[in-house]
C-alpha positions as CSV (number, residue, x, y, z in Angstrom):
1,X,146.4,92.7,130.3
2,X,146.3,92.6,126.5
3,X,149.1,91.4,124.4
4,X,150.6,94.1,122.0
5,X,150.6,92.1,118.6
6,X,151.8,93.0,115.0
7,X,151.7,94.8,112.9
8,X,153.7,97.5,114.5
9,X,153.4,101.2,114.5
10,X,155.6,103.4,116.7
11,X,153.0,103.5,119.5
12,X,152.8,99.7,119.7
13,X,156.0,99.2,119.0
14,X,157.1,101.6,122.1
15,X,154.1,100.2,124.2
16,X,156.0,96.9,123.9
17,X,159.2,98.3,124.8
18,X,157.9,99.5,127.9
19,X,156.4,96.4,128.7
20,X,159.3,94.6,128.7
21,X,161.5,97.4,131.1
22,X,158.8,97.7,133.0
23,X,158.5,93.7,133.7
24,X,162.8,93.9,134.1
25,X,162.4,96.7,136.2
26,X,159.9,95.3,138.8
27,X,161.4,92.0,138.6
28,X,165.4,93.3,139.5
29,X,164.7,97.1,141.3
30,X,168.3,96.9,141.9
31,X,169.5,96.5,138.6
32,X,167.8,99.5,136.5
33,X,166.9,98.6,132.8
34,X,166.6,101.8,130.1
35,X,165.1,100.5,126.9
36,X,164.9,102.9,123.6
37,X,163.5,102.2,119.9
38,X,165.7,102.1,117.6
39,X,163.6,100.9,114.6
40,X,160.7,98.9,113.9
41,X,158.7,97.0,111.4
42,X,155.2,95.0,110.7
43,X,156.9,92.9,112.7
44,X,160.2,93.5,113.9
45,X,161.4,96.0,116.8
46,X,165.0,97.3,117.2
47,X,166.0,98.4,120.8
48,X,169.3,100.2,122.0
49,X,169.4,99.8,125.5
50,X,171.6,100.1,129.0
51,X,171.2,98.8,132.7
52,X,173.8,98.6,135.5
53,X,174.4,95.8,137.8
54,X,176.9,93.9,140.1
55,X,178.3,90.5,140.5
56,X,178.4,88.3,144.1
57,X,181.2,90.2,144.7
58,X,180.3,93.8,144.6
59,X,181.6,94.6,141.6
60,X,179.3,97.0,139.6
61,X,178.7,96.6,135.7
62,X,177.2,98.8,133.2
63,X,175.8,96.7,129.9
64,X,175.3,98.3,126.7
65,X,174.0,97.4,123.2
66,X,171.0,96.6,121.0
67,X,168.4,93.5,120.3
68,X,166.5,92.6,117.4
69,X,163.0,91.1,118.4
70,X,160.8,89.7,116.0
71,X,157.3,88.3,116.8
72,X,154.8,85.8,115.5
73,X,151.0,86.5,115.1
74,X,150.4,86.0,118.9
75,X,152.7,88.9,120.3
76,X,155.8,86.4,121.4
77,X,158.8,86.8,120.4
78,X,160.2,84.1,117.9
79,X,163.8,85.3,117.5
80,X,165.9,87.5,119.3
81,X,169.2,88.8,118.4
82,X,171.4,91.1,120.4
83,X,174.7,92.2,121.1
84,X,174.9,93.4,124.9
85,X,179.0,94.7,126.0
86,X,179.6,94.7,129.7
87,X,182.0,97.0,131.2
88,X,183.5,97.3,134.7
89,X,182.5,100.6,136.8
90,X,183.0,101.4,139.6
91,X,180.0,102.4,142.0
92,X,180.5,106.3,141.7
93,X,179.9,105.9,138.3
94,X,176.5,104.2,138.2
95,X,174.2,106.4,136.1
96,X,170.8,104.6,136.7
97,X,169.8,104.5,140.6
């Protein structure tokens, strides 16, 4: 599997965000991740995104916000910066099964 490395362009960049649902997704089937570019540079990709989950107790989340990934030459990300907001629902209201 090759490593999607900068400079960006919105294929790559989207190829990327897939990759990394895709490798949440598998990982937690449960817990559904939706990943969606926001914005990208040479080196720099923007993601809104949204997943739902629940604690030990049952109690059913859904998280919300947006990250800031920047890479280095190799594809890996250096810095990440994100703001993620959790809020209580209750189980009716999951969106993602």
């Amino acid at each position: 599997m090759s490593v999607t490395k900068p400079p960006f362009t919105p294929e790559t960049a989207l190829a990327k965000i897939k990759a990394a649902r895709d490798v949440w997704n598998i990982g937690t089937p449960d817990n559904r991740l939706e990943k969606t570019l926001w914005c990208y540079t040479d080196k720099q990709i923007g993601v809104s995104y949204q997943y739902e989950w629940h604690d030990d107790v049952g109690q059913w989340y859904r998280s919300s916000g947006n990250e800031l990934w920047e890479f280095n030459a190799s594809g890996q990300i250096e810095q990440r910066i994100a703001r993620i907001y959790d809020v209580p629902i209750d189980k009716t209201e999951r969106k993602f099964r």
